[in-house]
N, C-alpha and C positions, 0 to 999 in steps of 0.2 A: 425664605426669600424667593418672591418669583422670578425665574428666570429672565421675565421680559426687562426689571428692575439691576438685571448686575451689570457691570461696565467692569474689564478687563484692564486694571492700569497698573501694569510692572510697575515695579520702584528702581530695579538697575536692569541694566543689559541689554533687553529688549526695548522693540518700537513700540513706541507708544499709542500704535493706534488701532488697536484693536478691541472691539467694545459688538456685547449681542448686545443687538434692538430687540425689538418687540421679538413675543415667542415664534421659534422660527416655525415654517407654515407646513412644515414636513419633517421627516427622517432624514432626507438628502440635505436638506439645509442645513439640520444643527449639525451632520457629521460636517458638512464644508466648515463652519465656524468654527468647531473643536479643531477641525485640521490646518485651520490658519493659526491657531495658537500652538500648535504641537509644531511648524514648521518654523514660526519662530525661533522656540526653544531649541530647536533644532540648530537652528541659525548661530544662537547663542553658544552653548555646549561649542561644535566646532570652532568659534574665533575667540571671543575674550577668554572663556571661563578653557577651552583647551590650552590658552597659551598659557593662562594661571597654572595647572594642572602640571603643564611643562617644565614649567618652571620650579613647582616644588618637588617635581621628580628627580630634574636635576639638582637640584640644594639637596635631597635626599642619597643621592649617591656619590654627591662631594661630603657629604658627612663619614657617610662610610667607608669611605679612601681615607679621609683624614682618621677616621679613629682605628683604624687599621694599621695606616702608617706608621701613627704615634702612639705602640707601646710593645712593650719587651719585657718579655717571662724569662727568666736563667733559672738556671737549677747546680747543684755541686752534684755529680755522682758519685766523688771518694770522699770518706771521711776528712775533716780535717781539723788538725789539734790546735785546742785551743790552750795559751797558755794562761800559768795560774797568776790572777789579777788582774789581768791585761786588756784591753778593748784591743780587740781583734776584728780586721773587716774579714769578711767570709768570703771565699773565691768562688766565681758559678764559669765553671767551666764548659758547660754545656747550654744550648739554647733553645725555648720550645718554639717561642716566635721573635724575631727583633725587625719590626717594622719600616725602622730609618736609619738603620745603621748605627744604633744607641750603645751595640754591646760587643765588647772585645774579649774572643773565650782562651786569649792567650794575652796579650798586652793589657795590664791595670783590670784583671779580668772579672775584680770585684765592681769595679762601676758601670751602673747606666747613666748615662751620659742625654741630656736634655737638646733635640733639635729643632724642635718648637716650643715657644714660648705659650703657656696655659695653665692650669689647674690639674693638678694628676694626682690620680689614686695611686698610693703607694703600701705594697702588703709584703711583709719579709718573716718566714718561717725559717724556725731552726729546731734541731732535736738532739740533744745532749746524753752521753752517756749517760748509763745509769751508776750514781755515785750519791753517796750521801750527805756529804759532807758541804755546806756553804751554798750561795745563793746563785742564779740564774737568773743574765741579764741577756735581753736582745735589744737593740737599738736600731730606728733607721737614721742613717746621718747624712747628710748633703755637704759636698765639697770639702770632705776631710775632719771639719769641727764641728761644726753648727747638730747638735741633735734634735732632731724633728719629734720622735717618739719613741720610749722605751715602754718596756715592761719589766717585772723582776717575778722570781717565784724563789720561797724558797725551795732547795733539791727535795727532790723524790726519794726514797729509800726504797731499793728492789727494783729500780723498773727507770725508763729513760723519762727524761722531761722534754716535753715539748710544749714550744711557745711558738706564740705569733704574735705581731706588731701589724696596726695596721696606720694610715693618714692622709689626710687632703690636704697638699697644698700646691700654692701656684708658685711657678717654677720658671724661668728663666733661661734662654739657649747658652748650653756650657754648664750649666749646672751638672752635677752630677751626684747620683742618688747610691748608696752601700747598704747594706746589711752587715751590723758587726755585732758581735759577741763578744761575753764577759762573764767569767766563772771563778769563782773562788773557794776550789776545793781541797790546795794543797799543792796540785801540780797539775801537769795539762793534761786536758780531759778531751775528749773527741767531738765535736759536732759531725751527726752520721750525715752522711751521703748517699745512701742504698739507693735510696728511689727520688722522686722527682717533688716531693712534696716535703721531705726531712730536711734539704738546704735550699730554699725557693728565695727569690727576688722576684717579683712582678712590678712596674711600673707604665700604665696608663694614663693617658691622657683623656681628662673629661668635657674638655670646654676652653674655653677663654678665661 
């Protein structure tokens, strides 16, 4: 296409009236023409499309305050006995992060507690002595009854068992989320505590 033939006509943002005529008659000319279109853009870039920019920076760091806020890692670091038959909620005495004040590592110290209303990943580890006898059940359960999702195995002979549970669901301000346990081996069996990863609670928030 010869250049004498093209016409300059944005679709958004800019003015509209910029158009090369005929080929221009020199060097200095077509730079002036390219540089009224580059100051344009220029023009552009700093009012609409900056405050666009601005704008999804800020929704970009309200994101990440809210997903920051909303969500709480606990962990147990002692053992603790689980008895035989029993659903048992599992205590997290310690905390890696608790964003809103979701988690109490002394009062009710097995729940996270919901204070925004949303969608949240929910993942609860446990690790069971080693014993052979009978099955190995972890649960996540919401306000007491409600079970949201289990797992079972049955036991390991020689060595511990470890499970995880994981699930999405949208949740409720006051809700509150446990990790429990259930073993039937005879008599009570320990879920370990050592480290941070053998009695875990995680509960995040993903959205609306």
């Amino acid at each position: 296409m010869a250049i004498g033939d093209f016409n300059y006509t944005p679709t958004d943002g800019l003015d509209n009236t910029t158009s090369f005529p005929s080929k221009p008659g020199s060097g200095t000319a077509a730079r002036a023409q390219f540089m009224t279109v580059l100051n344009q853009i220029k023009t552009f870039m700093n009012g609409t499309q900056k405050t666009a920019i601005n704008a999804n920076e800020t929704a970009i760091a309200e994101y990440g305050t809210d997903f920051t806020n909303n969500q709480c890692i606990v962990y147990n670091n002692a053992s603790q006995a689980i008895a035989d038959s029993t659903l048992t909620a599992l205590a997290m005495n310690t905390e890696v992060v608790d964003g809103d004040t979701m988690h109490d590592t002394v009062t009710n110290n097995s729940r996270v507690t919901i204070k925004k209303a949303g969608t949240y990943q929910i993942v609860a580890d446990a690790t069971y002595d080693s014993n052979a006898t009978g099955v190995r059940r972890l649960y996540v359960r919401k306000g007491g009854s409600t079970i949201l999702k289990s797992i079972f195995q049955n036991a390991v002979s020689g060595t511990q068992t470890s499970m995880s549970v994981s699930a999405a669901e949208p949740l409720v301000v006051d809700n509150y989320i446990e990790a429990v346990a259930y073993q039937n081996s005879g008599g009570a069996l320990n879920v370990r505590g050592d480290t941070t990863y053998a009695c875990r609670l995680s509960v995040i928030r993903l959205g609306d």
